[in-house]
C-alpha positions as CSV (number, residue, x, y, z in Angstrom):
1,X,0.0,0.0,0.0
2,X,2.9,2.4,0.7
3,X,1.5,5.9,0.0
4,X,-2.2,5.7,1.5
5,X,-3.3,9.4,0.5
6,X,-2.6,12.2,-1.3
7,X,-3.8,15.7,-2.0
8,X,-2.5,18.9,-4.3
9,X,-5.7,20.7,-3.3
10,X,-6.2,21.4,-7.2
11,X,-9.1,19.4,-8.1
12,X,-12.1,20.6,-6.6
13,X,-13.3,23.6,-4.5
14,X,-14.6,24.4,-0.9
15,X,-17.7,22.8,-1.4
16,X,-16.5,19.8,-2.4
17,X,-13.6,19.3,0.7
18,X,-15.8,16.9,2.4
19,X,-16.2,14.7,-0.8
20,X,-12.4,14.0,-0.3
21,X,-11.9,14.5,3.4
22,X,-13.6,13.1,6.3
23,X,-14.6,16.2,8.2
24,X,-13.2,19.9,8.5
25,X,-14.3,22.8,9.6
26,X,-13.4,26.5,8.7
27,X,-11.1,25.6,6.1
28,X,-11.4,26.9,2.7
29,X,-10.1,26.0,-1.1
30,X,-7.9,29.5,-1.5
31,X,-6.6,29.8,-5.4
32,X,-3.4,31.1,-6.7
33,X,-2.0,30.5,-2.9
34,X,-0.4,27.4,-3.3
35,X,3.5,26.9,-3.6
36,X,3.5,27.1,-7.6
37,X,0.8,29.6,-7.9
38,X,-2.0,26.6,-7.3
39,X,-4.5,26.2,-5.0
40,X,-3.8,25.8,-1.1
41,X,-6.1,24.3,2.0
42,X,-6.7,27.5,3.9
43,X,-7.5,26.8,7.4
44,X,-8.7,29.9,9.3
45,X,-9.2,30.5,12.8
46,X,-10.3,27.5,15.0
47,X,-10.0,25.2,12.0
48,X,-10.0,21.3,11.6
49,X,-9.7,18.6,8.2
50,X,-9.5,15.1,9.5
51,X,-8.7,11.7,7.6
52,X,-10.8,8.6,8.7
53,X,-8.1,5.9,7.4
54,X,-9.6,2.5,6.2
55,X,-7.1,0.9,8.0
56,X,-5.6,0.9,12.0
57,X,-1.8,2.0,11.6
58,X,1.2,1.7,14.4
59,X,3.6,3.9,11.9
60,X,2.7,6.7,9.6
61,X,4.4,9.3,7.8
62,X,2.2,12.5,7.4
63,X,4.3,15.1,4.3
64,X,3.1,18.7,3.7
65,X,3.9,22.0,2.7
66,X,3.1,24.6,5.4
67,X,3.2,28.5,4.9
68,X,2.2,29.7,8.7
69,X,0.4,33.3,7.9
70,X,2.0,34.9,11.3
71,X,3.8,33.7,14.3
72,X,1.7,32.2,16.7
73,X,0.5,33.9,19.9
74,X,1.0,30.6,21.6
75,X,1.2,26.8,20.9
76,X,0.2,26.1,17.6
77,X,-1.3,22.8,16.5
78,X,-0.6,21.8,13.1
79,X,-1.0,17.8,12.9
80,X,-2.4,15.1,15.2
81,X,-2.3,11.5,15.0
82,X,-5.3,10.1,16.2
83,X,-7.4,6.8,17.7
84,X,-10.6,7.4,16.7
85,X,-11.3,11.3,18.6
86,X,-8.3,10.9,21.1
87,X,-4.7,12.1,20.2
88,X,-1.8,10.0,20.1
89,X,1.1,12.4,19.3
90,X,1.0,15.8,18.4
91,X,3.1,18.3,16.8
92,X,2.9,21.6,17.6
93,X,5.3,25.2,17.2
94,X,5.5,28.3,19.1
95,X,6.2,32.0,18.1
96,X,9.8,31.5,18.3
97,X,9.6,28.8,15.4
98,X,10.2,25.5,17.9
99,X,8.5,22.2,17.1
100,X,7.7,20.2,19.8
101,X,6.1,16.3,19.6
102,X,3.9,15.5,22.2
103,X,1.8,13.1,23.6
104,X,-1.5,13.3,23.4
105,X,-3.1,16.9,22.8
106,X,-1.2,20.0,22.4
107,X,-1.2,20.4,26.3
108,X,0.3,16.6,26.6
109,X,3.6,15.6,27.6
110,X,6.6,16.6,25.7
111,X,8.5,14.2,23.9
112,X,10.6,16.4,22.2
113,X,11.3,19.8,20.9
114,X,13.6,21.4,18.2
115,X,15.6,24.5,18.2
116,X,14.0,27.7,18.0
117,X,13.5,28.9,14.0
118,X,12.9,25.4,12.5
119,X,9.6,27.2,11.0
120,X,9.6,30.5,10.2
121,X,6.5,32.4,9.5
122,X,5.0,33.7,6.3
123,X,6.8,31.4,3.9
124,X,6.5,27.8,2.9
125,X,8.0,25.1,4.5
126,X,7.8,21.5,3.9
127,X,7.2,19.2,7.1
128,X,7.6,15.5,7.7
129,X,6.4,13.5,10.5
130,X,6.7,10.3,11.2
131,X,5.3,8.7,14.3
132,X,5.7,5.3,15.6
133,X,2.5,4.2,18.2
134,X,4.0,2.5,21.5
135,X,3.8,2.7,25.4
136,X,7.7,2.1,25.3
137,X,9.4,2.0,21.7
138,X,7.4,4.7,20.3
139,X,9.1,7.0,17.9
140,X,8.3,10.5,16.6
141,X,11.0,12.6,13.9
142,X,10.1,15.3,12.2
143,X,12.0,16.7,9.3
144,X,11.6,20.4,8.0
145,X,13.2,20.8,3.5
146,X,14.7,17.4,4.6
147,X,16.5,18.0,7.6
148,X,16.0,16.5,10.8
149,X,15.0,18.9,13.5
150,X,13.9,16.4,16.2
151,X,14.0,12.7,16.8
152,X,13.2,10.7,19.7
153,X,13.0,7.0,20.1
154,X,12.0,4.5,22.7
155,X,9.4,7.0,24.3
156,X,5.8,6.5,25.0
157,X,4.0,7.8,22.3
158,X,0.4,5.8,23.1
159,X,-1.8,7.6,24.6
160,X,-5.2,5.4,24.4
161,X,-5.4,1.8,25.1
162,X,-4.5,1.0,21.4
163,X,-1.2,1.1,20.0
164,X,-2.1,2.9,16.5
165,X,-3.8,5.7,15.0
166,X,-7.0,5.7,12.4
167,X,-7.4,9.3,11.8
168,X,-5.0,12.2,10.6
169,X,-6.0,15.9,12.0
170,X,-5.0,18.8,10.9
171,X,-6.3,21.7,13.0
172,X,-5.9,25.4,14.4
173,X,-6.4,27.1,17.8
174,X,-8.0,30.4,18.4
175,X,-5.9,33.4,15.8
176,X,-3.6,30.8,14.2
177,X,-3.9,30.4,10.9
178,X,-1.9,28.4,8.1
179,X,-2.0,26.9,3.9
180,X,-1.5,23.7,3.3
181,X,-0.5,22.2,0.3
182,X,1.5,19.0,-1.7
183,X,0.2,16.6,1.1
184,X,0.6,12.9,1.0
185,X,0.1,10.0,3.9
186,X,2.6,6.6,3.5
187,X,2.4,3.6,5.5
188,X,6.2,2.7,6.4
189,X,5.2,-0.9,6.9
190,X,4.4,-1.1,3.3
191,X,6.9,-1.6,0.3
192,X,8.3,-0.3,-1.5
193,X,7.9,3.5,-0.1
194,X,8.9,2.9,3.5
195,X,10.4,6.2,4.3
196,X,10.6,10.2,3.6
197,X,9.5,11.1,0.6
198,X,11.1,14.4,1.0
199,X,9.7,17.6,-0.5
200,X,7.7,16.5,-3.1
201,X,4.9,18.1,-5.1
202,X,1.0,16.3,-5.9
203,X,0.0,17.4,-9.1
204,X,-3.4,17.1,-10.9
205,X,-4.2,16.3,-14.3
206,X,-7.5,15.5,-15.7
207,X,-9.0,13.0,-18.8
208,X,-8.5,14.4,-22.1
209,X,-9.4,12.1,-24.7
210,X,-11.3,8.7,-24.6
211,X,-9.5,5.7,-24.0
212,X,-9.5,1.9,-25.1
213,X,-13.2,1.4,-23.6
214,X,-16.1,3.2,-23.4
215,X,-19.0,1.2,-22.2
216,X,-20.5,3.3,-19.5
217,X,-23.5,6.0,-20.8
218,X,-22.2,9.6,-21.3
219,X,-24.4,12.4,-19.8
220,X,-24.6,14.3,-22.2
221,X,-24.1,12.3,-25.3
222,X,-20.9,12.3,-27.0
223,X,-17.3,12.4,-26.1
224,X,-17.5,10.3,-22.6
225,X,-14.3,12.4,-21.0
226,X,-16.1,15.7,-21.6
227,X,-18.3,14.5,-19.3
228,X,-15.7,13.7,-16.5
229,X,-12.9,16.6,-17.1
230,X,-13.8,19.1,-15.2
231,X,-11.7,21.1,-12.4
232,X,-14.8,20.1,-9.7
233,X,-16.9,17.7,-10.0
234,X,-20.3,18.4,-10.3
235,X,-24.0,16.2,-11.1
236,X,-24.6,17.9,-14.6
237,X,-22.4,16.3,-16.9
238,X,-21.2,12.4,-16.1
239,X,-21.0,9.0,-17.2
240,X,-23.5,6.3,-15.7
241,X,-23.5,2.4,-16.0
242,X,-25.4,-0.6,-14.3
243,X,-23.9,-3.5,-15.6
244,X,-21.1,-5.1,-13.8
245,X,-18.0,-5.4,-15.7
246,X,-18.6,-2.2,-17.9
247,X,-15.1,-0.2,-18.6
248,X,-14.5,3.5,-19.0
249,X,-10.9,4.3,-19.5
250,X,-9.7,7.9,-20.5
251,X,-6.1,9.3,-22.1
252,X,-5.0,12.0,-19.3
253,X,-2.9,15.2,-19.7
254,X,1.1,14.6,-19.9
255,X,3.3,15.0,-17.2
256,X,3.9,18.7,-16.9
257,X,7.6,18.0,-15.6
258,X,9.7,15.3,-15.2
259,X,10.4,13.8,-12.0
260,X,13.6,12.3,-10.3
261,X,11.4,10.1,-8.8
262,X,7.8,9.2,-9.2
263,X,6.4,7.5,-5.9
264,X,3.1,7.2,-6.3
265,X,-0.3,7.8,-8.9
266,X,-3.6,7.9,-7.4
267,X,-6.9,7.6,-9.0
268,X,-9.9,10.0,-8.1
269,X,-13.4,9.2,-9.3
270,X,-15.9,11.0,-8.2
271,X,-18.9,9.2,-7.7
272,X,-22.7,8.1,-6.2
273,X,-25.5,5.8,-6.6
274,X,-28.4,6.4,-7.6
275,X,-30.6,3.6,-6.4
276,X,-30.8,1.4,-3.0
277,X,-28.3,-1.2,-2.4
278,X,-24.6,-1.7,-2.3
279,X,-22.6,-1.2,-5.6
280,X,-18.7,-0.9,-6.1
281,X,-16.2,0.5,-8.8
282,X,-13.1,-0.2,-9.2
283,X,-10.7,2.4,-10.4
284,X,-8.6,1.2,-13.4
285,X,-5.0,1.5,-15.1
286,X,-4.0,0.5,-18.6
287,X,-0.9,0.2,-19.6
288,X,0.3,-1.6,-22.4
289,X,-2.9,-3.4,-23.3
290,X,-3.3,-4.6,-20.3
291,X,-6.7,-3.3,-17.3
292,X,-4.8,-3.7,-13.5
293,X,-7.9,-3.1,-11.6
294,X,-8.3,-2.2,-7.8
295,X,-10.4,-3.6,-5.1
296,X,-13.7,-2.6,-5.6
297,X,-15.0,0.1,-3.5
298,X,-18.3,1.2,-1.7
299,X,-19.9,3.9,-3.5
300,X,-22.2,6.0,-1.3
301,X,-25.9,8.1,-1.9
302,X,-23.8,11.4,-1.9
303,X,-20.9,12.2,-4.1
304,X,-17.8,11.5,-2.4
305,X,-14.5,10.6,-4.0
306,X,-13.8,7.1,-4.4
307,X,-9.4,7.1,-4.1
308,X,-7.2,4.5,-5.3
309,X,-3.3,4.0,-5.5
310,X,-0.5,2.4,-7.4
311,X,3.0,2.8,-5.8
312,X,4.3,1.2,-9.2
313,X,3.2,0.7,-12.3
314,X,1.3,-2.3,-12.8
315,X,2.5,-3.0,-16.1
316,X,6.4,-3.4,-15.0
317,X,6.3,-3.3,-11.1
318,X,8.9,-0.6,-11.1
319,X,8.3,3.0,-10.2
320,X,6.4,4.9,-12.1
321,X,8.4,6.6,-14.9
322,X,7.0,10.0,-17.0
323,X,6.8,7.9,-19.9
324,X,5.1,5.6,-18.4
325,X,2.2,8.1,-16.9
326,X,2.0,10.0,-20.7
327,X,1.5,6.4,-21.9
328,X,-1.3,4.9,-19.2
329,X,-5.0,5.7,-19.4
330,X,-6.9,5.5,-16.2
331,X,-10.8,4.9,-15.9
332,X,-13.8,3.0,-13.7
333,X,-15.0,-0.7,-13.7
334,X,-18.6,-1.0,-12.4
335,X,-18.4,-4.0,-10.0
């Protein structure tokens, strides 16, 4: 599973944050603020976006790009590792730009801090954390542009009755505010991306030409990624289908740049039921002739964003290579 989540903040707006994310409150799609003149996750005062994971985790690795607005007036949450409502560690960072890990809420125990400066305000930063969940060999580093400003092993970073977390909070307290952007989640425990990504940035590109299938119904009639290309989704234009096994695969836009290393490609579909009962879609990569389907996937009564993704590419088990992105078309399969 390696990289569990990501996010560029690019592909839908305010409205649409809780089709991705699990909850949040006072936190706002702001354009043009991101770090390459993209959107950014603005969280205002008092804020909150939490990830309900689908699986229980005793490691993580939570990567973003901050950009604090001002210094905070006091202790300033950014992330929380959670079971269920209750924090396991913490990281927070004071006025004078020191990180601290802690256990439990932002009052908790302190497990460690940084120097002073290791954030500075009113610029972007990118943060790492990584947290291991134990009473006694708990582990919490967090790296700042790739350096290592606090590491602690062999603590106790458990602060429930369970030894892992299931939900990833990002919050504010009172006047602190902060953008987010370029976020991704990785589970160490998984190969093959087991560590620091390092600064990275999550791009998003969007269908541009039909693809090897089309067997789902467009809404309107015609060409079916027209229906499926837009910068937010919306319920006006869309492709539909009730037969399982139908396949709608689309050609995406090229790589804008190319990376020295790809880690990860995830699949965002956009999608609901329209009738009672379960149903399922898979999301789909083809590459070289070949469908590598997922799991399938509950699909809800509300719109939400059904996410799927490949560490490698399916078609070589390698990492993923530009070529091999420009070359893959990416789609549904109605289970």
């Amino acid at each position: 599973m390696s990289v569990i989540f990501m996010d560029s903040f690019q592909h839908y707006a305010t409205a649409d944050i809780t089709k991705k994310w699990s909850t949040m409150s006072n936190v706002s799609i702001a354009a043009a603020s991101g770090r390459r003149g993209g959107n950014a996750a603005n969280f205002a005062m008092s804020a909150y976006l939490s990830q309900v994971l689908t699986a229980a985790y005793s490691g993580l690795i939570v990567g973003f790009a901050l950009k604090p607005i001002a210094s905070p007036s006091g202790n300033l949450p950014i992330v929380s590792l959670r079971d269920a409502s209750s924090e396991q560690v913490t990281i927070i960072y004071l006025s004078d730009g020191t990180v601290k890990a802690v256990r439990g809420p932002a009052s908790g125990v302190v497990l460690s801090s940084s120097a002073p400066g290791a954030i500075p305000p009113g610029v972007w930063s990118y943060v790492e954390v990584s947290a291991i969940i134990h009473d006694t060999a708990g582990a919490v580093t967090v790296k700042v542009n790739g350096t290592t400003v606090l590491t602690v092993t062999g603590v106790d970073t458990q602060d429930t009755a369970n030894a892992y977390s299931t939900v990833v909070y990002f919050y504010t307290l009172n006047n602190q505010t902060y953008l987010l952007n370029d976020l991704y989640l990785l589970d160490p425990g998984t190969a093959p991306n087991t560590t620091f990504l390092g600064d990275v940035r999550v791009d998003a590109y969007y269908p541009t030409a039909d693809g090897a299938s089309s067997q789902w119904t467009p809404t309107p009639s015609g060409a079916h990624y027209a229906n499926v290309d837009e910068t937010a989704p919306n319920g006006t234009d869309y492709i539909e289908a009730d037969i399982a096994g139908y396949v709608d695969l689309f050609q995406a836009q090229d790589l804008a740049v190319t990376p020295g290393a790809f880690f990860a490609v995830q699949l965002c579909a956009a999608a609901l039921k329209t009738d009672a009962g379960s149903r399922q879609i898979k999301g789909v990569v083809r590459r070289s002739l070949v469908n590598y389907a997922s799991v399938g996937k509950d699909v809800s009564d509300t719109q939400k964003y059904v996410l799927n993704q490949w560490n490698t590419d399916p078609s070589t088990a390698a990492a993923w290579t530009k070529a091999g992105f420009d070359a893959a078309e990416f789609g549904v399969e109605l289970v």
